[in-house]
mmCIF file of the N, C-alpha and C atoms, coordinates in Angstrom:
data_MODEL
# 
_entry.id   MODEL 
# 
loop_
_atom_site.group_PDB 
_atom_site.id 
_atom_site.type_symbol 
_atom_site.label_atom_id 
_atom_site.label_alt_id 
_atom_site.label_comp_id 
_atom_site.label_asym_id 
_atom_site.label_entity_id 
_atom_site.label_seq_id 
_atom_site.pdbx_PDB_ins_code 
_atom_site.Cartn_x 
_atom_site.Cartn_y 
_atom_site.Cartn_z 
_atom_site.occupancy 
_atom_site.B_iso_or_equiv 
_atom_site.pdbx_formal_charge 
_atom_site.auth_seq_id 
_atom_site.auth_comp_id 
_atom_site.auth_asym_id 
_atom_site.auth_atom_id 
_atom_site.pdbx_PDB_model_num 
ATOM 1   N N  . UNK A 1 1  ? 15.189  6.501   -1.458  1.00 0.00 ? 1  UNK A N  1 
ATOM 2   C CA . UNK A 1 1  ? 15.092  5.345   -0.583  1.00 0.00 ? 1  UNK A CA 1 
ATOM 3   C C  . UNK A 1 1  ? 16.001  4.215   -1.063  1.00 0.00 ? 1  UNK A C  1 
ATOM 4   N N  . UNK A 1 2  ? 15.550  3.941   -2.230  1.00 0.00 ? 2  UNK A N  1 
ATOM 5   C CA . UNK A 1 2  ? 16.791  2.774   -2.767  1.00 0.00 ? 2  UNK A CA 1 
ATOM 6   C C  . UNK A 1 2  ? 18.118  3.564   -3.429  1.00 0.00 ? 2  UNK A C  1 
ATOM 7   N N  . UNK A 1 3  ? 18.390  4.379   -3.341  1.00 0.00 ? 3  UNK A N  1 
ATOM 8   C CA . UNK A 1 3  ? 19.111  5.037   -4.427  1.00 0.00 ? 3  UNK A CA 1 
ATOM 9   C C  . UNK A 1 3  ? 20.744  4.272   -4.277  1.00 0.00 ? 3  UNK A C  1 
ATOM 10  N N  . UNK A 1 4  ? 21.082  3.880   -5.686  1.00 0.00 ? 4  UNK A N  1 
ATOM 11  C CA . UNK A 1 4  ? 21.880  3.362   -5.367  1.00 0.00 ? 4  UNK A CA 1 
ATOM 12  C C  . UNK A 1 4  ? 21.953  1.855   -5.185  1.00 0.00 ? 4  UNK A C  1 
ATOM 13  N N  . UNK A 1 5  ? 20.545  0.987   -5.472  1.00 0.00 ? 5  UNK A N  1 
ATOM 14  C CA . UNK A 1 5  ? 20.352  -0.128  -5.208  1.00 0.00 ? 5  UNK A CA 1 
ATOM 15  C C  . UNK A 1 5  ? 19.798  -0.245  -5.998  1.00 0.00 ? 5  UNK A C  1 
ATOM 16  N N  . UNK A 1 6  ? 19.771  -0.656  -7.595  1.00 0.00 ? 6  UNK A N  1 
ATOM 17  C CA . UNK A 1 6  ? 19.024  0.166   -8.489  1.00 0.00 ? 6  UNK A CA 1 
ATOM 18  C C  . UNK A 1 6  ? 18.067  -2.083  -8.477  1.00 0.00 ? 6  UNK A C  1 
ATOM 19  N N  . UNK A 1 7  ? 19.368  -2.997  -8.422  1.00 0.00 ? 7  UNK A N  1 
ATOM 20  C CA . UNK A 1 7  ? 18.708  -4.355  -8.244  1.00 0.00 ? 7  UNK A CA 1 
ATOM 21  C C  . UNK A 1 7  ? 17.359  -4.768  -7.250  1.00 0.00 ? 7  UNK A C  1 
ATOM 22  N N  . UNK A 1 8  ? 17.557  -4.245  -6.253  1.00 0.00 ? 8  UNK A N  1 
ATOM 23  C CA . UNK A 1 8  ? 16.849  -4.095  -5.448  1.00 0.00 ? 8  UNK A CA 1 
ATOM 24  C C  . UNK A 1 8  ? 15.341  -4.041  -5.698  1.00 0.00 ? 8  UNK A C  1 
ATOM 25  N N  . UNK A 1 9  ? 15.825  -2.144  -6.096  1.00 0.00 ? 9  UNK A N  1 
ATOM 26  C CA . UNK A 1 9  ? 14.301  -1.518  -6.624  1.00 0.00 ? 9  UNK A CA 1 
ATOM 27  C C  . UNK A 1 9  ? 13.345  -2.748  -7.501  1.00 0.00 ? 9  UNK A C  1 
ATOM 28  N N  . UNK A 1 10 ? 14.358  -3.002  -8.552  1.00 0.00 ? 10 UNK A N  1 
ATOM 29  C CA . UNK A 1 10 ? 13.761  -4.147  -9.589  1.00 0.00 ? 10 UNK A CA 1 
ATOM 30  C C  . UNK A 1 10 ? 13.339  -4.830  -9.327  1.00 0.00 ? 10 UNK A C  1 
ATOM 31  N N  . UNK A 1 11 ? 13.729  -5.562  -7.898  1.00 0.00 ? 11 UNK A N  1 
ATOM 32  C CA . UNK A 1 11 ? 13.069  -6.836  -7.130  1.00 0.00 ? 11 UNK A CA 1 
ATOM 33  C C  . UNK A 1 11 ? 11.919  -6.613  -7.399  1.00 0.00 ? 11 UNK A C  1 
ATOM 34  N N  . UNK A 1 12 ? 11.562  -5.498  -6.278  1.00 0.00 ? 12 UNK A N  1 
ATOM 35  C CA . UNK A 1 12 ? 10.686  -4.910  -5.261  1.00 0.00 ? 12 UNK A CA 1 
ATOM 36  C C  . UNK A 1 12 ? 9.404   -4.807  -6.644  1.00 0.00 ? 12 UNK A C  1 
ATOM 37  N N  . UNK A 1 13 ? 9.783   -3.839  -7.800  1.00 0.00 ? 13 UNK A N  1 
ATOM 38  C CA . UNK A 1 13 ? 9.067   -3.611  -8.501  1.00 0.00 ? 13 UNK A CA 1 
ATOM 39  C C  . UNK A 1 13 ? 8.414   -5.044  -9.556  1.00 0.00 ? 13 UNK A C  1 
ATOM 40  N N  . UNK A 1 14 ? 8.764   -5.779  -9.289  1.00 0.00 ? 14 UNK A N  1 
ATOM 41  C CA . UNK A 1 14 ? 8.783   -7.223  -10.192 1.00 0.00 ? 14 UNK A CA 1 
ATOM 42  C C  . UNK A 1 14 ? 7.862   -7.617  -9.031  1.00 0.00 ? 14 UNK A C  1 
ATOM 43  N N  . UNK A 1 15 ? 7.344   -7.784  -8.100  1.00 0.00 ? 15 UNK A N  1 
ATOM 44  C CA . UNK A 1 15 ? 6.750   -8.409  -7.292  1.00 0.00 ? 15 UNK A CA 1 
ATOM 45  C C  . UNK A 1 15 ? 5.078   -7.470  -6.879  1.00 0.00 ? 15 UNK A C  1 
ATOM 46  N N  . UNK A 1 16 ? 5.293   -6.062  -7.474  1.00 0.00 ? 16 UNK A N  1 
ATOM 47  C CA . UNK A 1 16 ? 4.012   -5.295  -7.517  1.00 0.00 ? 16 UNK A CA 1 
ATOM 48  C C  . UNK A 1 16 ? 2.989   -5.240  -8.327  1.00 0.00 ? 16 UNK A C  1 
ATOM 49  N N  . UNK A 1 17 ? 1.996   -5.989  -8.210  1.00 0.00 ? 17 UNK A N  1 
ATOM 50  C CA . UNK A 1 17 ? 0.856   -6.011  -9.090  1.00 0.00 ? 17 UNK A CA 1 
ATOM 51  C C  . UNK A 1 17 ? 0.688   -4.842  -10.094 1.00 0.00 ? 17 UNK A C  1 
ATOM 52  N N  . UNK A 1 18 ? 0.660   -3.760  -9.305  1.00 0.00 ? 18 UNK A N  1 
ATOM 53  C CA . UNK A 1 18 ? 0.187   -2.690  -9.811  1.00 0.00 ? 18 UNK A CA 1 
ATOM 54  C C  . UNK A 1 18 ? 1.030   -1.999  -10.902 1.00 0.00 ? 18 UNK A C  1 
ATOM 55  N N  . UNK A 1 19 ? 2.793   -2.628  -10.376 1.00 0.00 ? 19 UNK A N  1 
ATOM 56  C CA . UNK A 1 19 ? 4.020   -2.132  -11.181 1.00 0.00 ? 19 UNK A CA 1 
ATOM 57  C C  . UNK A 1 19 ? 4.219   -0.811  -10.620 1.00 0.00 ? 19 UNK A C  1 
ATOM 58  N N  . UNK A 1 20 ? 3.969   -0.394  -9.250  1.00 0.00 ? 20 UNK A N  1 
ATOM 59  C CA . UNK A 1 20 ? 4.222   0.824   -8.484  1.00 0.00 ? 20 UNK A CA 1 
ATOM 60  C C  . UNK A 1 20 ? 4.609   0.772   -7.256  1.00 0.00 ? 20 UNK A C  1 
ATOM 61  N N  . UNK A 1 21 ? 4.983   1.575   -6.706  1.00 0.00 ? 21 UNK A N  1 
ATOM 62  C CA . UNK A 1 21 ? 4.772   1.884   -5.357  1.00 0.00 ? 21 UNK A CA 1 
ATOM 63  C C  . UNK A 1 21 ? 3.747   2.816   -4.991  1.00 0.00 ? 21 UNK A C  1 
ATOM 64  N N  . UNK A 1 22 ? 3.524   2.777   -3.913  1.00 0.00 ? 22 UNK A N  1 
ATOM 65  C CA . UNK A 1 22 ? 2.032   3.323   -3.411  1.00 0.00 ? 22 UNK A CA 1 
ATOM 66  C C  . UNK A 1 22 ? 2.475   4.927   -3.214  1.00 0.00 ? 22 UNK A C  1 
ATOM 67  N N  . UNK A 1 23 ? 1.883   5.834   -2.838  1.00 0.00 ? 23 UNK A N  1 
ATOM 68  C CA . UNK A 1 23 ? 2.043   7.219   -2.685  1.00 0.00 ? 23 UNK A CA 1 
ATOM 69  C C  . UNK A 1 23 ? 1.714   7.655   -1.727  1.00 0.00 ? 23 UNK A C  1 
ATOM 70  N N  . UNK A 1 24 ? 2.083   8.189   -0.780  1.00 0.00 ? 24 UNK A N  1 
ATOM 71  C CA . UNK A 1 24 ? 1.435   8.863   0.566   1.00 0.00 ? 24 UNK A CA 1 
ATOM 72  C C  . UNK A 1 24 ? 0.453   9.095   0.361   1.00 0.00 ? 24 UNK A C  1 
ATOM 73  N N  . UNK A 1 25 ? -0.401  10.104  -0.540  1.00 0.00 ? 25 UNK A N  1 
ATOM 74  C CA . UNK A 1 25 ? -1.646  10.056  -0.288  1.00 0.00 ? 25 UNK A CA 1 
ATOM 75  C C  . UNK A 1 25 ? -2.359  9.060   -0.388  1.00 0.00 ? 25 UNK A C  1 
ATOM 76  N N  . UNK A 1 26 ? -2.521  7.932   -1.213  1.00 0.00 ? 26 UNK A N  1 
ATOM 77  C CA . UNK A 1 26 ? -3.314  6.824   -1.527  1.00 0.00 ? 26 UNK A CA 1 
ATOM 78  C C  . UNK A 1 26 ? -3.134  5.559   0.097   1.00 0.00 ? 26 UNK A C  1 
ATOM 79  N N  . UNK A 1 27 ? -2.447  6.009   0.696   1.00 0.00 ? 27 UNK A N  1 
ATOM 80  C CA . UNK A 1 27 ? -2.014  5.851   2.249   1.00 0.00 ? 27 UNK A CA 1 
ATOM 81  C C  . UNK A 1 27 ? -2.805  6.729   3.089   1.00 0.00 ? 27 UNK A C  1 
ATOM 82  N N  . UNK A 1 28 ? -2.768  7.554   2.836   1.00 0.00 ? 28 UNK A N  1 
ATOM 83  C CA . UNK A 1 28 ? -3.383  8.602   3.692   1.00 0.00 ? 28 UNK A CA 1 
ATOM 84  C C  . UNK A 1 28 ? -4.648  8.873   3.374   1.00 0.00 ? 28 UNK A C  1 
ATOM 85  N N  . UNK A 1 29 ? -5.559  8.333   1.828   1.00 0.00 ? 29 UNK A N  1 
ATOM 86  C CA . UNK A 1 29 ? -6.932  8.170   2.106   1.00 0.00 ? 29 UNK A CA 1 
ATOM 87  C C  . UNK A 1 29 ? -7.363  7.007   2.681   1.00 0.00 ? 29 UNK A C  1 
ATOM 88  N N  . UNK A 1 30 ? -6.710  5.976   2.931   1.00 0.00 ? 30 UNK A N  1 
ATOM 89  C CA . UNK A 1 30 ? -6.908  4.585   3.467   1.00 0.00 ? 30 UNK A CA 1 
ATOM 90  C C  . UNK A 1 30 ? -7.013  5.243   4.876   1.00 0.00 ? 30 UNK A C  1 
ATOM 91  N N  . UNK A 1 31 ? -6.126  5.717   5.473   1.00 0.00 ? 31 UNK A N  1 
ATOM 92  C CA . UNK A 1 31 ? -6.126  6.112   6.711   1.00 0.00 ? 31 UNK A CA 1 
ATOM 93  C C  . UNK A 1 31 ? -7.545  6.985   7.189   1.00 0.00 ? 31 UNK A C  1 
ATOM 94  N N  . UNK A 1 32 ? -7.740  7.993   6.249   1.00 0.00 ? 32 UNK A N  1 
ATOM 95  C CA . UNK A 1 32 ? -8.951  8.921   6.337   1.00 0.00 ? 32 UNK A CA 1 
ATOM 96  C C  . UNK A 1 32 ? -10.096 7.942   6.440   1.00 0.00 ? 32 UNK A C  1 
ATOM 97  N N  . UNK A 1 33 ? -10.444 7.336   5.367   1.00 0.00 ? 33 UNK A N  1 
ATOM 98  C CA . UNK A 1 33 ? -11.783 6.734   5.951   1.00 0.00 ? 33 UNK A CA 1 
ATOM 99  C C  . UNK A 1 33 ? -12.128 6.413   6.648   1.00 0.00 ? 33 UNK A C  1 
ATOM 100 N N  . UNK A 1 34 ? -10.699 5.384   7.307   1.00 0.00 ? 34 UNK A N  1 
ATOM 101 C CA . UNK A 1 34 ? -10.869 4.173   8.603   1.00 0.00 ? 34 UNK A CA 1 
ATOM 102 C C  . UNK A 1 34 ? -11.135 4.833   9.746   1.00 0.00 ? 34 UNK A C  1 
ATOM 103 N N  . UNK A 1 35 ? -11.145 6.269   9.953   1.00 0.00 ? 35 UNK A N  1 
ATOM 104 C CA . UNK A 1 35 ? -11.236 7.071   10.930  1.00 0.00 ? 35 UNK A CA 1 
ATOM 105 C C  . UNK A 1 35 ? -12.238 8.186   10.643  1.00 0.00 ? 35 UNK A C  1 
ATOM 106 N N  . UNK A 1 36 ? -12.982 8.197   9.741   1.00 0.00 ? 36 UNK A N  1 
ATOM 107 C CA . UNK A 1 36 ? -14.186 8.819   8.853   1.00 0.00 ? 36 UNK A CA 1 
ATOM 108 C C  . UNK A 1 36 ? -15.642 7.517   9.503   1.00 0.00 ? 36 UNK A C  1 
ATOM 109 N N  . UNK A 1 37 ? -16.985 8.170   9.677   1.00 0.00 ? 37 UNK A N  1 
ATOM 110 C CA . UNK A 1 37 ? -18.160 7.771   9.933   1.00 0.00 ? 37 UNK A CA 1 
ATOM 111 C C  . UNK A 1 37 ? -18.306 6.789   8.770   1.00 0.00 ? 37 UNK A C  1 
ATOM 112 N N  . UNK A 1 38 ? -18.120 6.640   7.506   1.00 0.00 ? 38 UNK A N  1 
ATOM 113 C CA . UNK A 1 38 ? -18.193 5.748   6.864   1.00 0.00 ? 38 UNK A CA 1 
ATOM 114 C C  . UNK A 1 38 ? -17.481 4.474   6.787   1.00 0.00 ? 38 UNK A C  1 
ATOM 115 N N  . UNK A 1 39 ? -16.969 4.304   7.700   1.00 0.00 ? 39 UNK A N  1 
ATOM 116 C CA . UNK A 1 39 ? -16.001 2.909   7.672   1.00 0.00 ? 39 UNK A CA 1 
ATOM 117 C C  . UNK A 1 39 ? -16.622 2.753   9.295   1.00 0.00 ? 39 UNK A C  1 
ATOM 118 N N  . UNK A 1 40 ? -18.099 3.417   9.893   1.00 0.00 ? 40 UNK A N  1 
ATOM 119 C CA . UNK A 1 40 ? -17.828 2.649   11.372  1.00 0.00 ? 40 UNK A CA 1 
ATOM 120 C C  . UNK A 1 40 ? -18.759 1.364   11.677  1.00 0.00 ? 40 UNK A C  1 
ATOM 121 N N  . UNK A 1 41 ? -18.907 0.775   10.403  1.00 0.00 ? 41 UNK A N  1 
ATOM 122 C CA . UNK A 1 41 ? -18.673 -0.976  10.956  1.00 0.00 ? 41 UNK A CA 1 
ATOM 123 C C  . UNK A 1 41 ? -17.971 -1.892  10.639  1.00 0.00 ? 41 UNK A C  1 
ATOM 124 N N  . UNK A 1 42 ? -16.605 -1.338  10.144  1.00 0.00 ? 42 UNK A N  1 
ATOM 125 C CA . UNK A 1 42 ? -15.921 -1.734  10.053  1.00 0.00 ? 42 UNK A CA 1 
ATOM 126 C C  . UNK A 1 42 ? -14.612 -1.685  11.309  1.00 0.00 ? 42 UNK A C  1 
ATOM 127 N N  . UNK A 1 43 ? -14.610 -2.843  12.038  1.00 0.00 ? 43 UNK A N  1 
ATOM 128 C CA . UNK A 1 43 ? -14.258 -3.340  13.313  1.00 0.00 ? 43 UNK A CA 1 
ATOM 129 C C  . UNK A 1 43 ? -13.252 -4.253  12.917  1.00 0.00 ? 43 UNK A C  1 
ATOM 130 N N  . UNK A 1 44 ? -12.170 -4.216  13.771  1.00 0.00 ? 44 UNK A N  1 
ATOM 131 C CA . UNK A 1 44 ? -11.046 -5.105  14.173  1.00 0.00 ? 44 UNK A CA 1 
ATOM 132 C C  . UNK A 1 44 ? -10.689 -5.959  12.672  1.00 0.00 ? 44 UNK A C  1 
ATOM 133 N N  . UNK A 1 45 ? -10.183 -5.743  11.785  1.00 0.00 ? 45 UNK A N  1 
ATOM 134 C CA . UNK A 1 45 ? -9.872  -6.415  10.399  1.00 0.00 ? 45 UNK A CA 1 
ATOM 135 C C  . UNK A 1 45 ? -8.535  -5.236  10.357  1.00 0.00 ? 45 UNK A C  1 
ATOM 136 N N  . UNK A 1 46 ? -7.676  -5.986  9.289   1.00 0.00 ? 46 UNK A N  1 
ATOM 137 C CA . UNK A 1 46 ? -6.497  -5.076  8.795   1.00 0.00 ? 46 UNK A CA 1 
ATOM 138 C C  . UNK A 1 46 ? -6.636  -5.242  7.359   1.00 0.00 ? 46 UNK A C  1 
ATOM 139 N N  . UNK A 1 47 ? -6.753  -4.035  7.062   1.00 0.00 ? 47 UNK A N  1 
ATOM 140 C CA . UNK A 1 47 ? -6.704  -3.692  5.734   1.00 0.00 ? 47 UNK A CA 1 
ATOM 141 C C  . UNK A 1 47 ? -5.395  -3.069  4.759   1.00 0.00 ? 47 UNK A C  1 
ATOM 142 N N  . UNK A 1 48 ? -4.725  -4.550  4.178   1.00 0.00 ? 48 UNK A N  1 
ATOM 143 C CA . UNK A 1 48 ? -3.721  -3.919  3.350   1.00 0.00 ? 48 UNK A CA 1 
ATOM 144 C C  . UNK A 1 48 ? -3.672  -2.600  2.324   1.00 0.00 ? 48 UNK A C  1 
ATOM 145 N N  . UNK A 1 49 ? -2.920  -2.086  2.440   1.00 0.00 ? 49 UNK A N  1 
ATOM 146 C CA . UNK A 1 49 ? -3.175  -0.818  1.073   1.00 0.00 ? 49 UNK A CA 1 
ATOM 147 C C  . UNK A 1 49 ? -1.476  -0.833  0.923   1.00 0.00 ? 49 UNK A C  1 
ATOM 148 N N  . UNK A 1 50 ? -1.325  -1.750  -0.146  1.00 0.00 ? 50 UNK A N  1 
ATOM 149 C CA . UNK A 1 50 ? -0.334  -2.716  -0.391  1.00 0.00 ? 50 UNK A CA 1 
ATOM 150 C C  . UNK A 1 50 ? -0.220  -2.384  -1.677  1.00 0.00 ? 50 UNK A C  1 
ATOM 151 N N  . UNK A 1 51 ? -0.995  -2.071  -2.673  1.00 0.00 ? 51 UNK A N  1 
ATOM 152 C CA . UNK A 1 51 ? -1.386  -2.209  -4.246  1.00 0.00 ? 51 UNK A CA 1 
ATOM 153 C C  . UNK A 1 51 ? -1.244  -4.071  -4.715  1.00 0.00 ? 51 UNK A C  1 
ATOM 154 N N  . UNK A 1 52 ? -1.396  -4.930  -3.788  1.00 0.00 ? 52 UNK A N  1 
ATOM 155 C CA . UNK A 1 52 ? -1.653  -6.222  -4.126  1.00 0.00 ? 52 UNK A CA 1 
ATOM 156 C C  . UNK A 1 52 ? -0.422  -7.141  -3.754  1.00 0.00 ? 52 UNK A C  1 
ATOM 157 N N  . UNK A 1 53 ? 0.233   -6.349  -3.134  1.00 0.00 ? 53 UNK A N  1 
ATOM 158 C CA . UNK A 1 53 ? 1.661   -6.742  -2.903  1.00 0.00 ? 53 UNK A CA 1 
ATOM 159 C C  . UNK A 1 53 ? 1.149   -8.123  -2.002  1.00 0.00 ? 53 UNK A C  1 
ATOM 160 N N  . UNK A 1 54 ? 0.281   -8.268  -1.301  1.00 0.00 ? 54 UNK A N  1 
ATOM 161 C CA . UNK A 1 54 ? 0.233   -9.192  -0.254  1.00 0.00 ? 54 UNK A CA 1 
ATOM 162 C C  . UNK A 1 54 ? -0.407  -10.501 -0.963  1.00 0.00 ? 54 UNK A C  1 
ATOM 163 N N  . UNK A 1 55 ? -0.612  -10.440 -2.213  1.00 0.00 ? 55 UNK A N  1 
ATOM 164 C CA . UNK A 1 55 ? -1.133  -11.321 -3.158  1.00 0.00 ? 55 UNK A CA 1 
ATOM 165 C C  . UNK A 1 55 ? -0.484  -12.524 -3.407  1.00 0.00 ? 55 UNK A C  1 
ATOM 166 N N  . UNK A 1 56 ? 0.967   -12.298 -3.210  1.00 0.00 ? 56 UNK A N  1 
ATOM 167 C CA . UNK A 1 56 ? 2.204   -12.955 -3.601  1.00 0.00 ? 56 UNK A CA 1 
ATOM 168 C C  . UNK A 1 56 ? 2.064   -14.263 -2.182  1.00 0.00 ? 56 UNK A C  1 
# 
């Protein structure tokens, strides 16, 4: 994705709580629940799965 932008990456990574980027799956269990019986009162809210990125 960055390849080749190696400044960039550094930004990006300097600004992540976690010091990562997130992983498809850890995306894709966020997704599972919200559409799983256990998340159904949970109504109209957006839920970052950011690793804290939105902290900033």
């Amino acid at each position: 994705m960055f390849e080749g932008q190696a400044e960039a990456m550094a930004e990006i990574m300097r600004q992540q709580p976690i010091g990562r980027l997130g992983r498809a799956d850890e995306i894709g269990a966020a997704v599972l629940w919200l559409c799983s019986p256990a998340a159904s009162l949970v109504v109209g809210v957006a839920l970052p799965v950011d690793g804290g990125y939105t902290t900033h």
